[in-house]
C-alpha positions in Angstrom: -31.0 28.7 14.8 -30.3 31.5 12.6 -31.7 30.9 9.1 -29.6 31.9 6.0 -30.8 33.0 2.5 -29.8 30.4 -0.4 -27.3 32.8 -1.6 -25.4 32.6 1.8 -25.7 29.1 2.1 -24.0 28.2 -1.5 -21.5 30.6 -1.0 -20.9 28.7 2.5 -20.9 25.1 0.9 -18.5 26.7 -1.7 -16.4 27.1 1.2 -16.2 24.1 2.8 -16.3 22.1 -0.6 -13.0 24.3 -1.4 -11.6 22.8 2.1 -11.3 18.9 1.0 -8.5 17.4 -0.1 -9.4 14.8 -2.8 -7.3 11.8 -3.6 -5.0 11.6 -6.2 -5.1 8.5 -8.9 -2.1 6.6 -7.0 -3.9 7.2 -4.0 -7.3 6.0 -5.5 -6.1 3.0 -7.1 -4.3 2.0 -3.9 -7.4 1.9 -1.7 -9.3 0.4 -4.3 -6.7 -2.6 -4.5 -6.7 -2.6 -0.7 -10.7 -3.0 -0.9 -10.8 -6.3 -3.0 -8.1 -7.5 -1.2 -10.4 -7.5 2.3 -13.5 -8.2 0.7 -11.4 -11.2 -0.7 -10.2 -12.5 2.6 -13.5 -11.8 4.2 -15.1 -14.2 1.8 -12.7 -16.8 2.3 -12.5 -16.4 6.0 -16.8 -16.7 6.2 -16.8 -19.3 3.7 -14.5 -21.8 6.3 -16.5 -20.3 9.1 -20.0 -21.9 6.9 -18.0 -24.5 6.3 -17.0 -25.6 10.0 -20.2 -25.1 10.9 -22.0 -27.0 8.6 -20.0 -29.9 9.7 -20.0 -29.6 13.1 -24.4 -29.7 12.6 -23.7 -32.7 10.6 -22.2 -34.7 12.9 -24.4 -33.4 15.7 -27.5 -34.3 13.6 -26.0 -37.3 12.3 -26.5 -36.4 9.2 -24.5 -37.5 6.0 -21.6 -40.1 5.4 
């Protein structure tokens, strides 16, 4: 593999940096919202998961009322 000078190789980051398309504030916000959202439902649908669990080893183990 070729090696380039540091010159060349900012001028070739330059280039691909200039190539990105970054979000907008609309779009930004959105995925944001979208994030809580599923780390909301995750939550809840791990905490019945525990929660099913817990209570099928307590009847297996007999333990509790």
């Amino acid at each position: 593999m070729a090696r380039t000078n540091p010159l060349q190789f900012m001028q070739q980051v330059r280039a691909e940096v200039s190539k990105v398309v970054w979000p907008n504030r609309r779009e930004t916000t959105i995925t944001t919202v979208m994030v809580f959202i599923m780390a909301t439902l995750v939550a809840i649908f791990f905490f019945g998961a525990d929660q099913i669990i817990k209570l099928g080893l307590n009847i297996i183990l007999g333990i509790g009322t």
